[in-house]
C-alpha positions as CSV (number, residue, x, y, z in Angstrom):
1,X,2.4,-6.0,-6.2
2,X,3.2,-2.4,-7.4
3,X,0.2,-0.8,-9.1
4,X,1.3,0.3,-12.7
5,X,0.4,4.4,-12.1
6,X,1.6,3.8,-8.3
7,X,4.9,5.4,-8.9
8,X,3.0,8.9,-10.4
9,X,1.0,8.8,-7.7
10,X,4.0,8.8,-5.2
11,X,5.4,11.8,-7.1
12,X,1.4,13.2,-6.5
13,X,1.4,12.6,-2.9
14,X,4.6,14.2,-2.1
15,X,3.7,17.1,-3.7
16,X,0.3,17.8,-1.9
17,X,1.8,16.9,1.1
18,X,4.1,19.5,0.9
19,X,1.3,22.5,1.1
20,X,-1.5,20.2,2.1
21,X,-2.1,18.0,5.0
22,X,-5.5,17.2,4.8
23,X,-5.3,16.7,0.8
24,X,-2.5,14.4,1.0
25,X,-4.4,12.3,3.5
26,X,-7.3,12.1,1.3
27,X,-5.3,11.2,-1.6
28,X,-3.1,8.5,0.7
29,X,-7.1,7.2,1.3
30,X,-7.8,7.0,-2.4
31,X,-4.6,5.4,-3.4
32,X,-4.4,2.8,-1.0
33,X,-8.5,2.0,-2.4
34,X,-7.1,1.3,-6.1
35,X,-3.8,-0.4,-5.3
36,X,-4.5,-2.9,-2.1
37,X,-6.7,-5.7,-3.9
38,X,-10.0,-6.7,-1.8
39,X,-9.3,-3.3,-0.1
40,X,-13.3,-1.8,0.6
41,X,-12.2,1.3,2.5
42,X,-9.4,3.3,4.2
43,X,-8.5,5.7,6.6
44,X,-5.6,7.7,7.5
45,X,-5.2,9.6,10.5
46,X,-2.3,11.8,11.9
47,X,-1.4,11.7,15.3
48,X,0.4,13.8,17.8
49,X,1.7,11.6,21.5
50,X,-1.7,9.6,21.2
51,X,-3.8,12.5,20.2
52,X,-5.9,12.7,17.0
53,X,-4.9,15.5,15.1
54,X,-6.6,15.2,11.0
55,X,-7.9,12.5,9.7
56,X,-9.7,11.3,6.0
57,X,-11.7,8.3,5.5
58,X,-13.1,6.8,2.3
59,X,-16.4,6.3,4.0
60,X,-18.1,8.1,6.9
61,X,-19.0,5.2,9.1
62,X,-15.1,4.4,8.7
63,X,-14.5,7.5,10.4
64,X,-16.4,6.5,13.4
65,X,-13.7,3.4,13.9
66,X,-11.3,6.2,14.7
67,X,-13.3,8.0,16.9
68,X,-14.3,4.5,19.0
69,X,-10.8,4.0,18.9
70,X,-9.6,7.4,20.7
71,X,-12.6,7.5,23.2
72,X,-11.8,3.7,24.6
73,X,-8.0,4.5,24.4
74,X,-7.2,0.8,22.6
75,X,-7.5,-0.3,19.0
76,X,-5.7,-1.2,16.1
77,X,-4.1,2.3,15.5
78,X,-3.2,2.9,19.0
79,X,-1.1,-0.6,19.0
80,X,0.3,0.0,15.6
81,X,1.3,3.2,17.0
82,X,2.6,1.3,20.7
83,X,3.7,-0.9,18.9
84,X,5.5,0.5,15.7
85,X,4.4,-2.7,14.1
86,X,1.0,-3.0,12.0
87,X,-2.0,-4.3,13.8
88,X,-3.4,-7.1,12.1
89,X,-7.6,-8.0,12.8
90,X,-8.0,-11.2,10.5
91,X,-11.9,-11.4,11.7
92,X,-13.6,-8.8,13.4
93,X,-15.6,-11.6,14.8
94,X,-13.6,-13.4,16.6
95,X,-11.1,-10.5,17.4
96,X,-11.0,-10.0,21.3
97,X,-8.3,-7.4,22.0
98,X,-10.6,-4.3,20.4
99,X,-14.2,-5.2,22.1
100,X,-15.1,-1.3,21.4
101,X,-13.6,-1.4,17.7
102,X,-14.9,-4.9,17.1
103,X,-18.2,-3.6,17.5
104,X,-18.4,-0.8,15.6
105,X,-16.9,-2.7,13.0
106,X,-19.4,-5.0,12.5
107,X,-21.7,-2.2,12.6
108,X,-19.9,-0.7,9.1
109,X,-19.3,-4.2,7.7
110,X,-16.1,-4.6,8.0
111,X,-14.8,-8.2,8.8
112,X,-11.0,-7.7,8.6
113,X,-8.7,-4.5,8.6
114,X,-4.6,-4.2,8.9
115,X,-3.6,-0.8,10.3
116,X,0.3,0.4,9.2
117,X,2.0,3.2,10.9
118,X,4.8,5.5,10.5
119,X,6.2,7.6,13.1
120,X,8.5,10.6,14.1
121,X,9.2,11.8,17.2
122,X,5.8,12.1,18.8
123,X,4.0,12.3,15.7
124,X,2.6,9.2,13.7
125,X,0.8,8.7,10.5
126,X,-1.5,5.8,10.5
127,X,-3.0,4.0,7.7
128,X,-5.7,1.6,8.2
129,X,-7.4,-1.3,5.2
130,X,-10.9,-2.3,5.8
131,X,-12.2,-5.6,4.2
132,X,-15.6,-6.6,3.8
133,X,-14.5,-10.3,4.0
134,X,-12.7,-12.3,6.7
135,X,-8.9,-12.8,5.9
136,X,-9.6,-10.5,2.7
137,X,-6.4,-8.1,3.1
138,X,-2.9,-10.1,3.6
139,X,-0.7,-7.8,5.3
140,X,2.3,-9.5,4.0
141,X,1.1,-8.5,0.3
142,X,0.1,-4.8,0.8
143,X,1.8,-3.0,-2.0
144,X,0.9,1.1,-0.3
145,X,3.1,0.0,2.8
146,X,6.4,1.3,1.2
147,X,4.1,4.3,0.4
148,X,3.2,5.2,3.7
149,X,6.8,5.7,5.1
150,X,7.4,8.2,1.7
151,X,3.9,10.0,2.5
152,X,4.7,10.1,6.3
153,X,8.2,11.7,5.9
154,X,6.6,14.2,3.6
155,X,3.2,14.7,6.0
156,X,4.9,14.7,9.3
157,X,7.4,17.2,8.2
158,X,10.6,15.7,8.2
159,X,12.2,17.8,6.2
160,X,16.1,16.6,7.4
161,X,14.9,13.0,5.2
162,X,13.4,14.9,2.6
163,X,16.4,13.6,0.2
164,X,15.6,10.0,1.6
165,X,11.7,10.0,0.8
166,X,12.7,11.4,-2.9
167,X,15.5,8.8,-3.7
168,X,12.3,6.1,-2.5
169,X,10.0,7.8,-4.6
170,X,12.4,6.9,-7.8
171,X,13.2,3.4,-6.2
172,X,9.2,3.3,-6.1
173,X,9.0,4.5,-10.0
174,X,11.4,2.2,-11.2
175,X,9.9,-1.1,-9.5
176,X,6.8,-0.2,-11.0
177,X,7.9,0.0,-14.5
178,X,10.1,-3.1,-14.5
179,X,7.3,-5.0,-12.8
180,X,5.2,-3.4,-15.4
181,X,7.6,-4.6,-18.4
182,X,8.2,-8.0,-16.8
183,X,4.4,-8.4,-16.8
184,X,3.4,-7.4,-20.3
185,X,6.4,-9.8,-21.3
186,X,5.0,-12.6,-19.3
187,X,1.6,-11.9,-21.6
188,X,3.4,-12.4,-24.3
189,X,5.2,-15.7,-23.7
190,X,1.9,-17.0,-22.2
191,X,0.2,-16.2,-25.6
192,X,2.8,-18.0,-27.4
193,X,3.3,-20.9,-25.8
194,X,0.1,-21.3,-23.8
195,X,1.5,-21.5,-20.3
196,X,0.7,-20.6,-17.2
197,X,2.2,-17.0,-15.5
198,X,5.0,-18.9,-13.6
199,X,6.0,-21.0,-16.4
200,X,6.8,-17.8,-18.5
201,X,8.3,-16.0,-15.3
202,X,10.4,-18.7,-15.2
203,X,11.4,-18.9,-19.1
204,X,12.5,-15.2,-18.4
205,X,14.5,-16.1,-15.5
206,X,16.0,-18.7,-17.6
207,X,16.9,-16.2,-20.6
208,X,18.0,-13.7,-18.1
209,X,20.8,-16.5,-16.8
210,X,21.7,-17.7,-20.1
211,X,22.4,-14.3,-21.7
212,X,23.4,-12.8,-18.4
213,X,21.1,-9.9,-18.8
214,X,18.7,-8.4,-16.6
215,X,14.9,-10.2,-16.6
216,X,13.6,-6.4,-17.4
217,X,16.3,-6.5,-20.5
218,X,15.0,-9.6,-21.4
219,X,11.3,-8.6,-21.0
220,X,12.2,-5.7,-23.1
221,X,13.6,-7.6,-26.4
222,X,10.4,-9.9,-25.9
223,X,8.0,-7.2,-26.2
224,X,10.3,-5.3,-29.2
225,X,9.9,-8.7,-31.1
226,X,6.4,-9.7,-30.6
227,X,5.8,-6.4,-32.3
228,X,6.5,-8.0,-35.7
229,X,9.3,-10.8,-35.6
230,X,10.2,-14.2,-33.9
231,X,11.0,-14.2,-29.7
């Protein structure tokens, strides 16, 4: 789920990543931190045919699963990056494809880790969640992943889809303030008639279909009213 400041932060990102390389990796680190629940450290690292080229971490011993990963030549950032998919390590434990990564892994206390990549050309932007828990990150629920394709346009210098990464920066923006909206109108209902979060998703839903409005326009009215008048 979208972060509620994630959509000023996208705006952030693309703007440091336009002078800055290293500072918009550091920030891509620090974002992913506050917006990936159970998420205990980061690390994103540029790459140019399979060669490190800068990289930030939120944690030194993090930056020293990069480095394990570019001296043994295998790892979760070099398949995301084979792969174009991300690399998923569900328990460092029993994880058998990494032997050099799994260990330093367990070394830093990291149990679980999903690595995303973007690439261009020969260049690739990798972005790697470290949990301190088996099975802690769900790669299917990682809101920055949408993030990291705006950032790596930006970063990697793709100027020809510069129009593209803006126009998803303002998709971005919008999603978070109508899930914002939608959320602070679920509060509302919940308060009023004591029910759970999917029981007052699903009264908006119904709203929405019997006035034929949008659930944000109905989320909207519910929160103008619950300032002083009846829902």
């Amino acid at each position: 789920m979208l972060g509620r400041d994630l959509a000023t932060q996208t705006t952030e990102l693309l703007r440091i990543a336009g002078t800055s390389e290293a500072r918009a990796l550091d920030r891509l680190v620090s974002v992913a931190m506050t917006q990936v629940p159970s998420c205990a450290g980061a690390s994103a690292v540029t790459w140019r045919d399979g060669e490190l080229l800068h990289s930030a971490s939120s944690h030194p011993d993090l930056a020293g699963l990069t480095d394990v990963q570019r001296r043994a030549g295998r790892g979760p950032a070099l398949t995301a990056i084979a792969t174009g998919q991300p690399a998923h390590c569900p328990d460092t434990l029993a994880e058998e494809r990494w032997p050099e990564y799994m260990a330093c892994a367990l070394r830093s206390g990291v149990r679980c880790s999903v690595t995303m990549v973007h690439q261009t050309g020969g260049m690739a932007l990798t972005l790697a969640l470290f949990g301190a828990r088996p099975r802690s990150i769900d790669p299917d629920q990682i809101s920055v992943a949408e993030l990291l394709v705006v950032v790596g346009r930006a970063v990697l210098g793709n100027v020809s889809d510069y129009g593209d990464t803006r126009r998803t920066a303002l998709q971005l923006s919008d999603a978070a303030a109508a899930r914002e909206l939608v959320d602070q109108a679920k509060g509302v209902l919940m308060h009023a008639f004591s029910c759970s979060a999917e029981e007052a998703l699903g009264r908006l839903r119904e709203m929405s279909q019997q006035r034929n409005i949008k659930v944000t326009e109905v989320a909207a009215r519910i929160i103008e009213a619950s300032g002083g008048g009846n829902i």
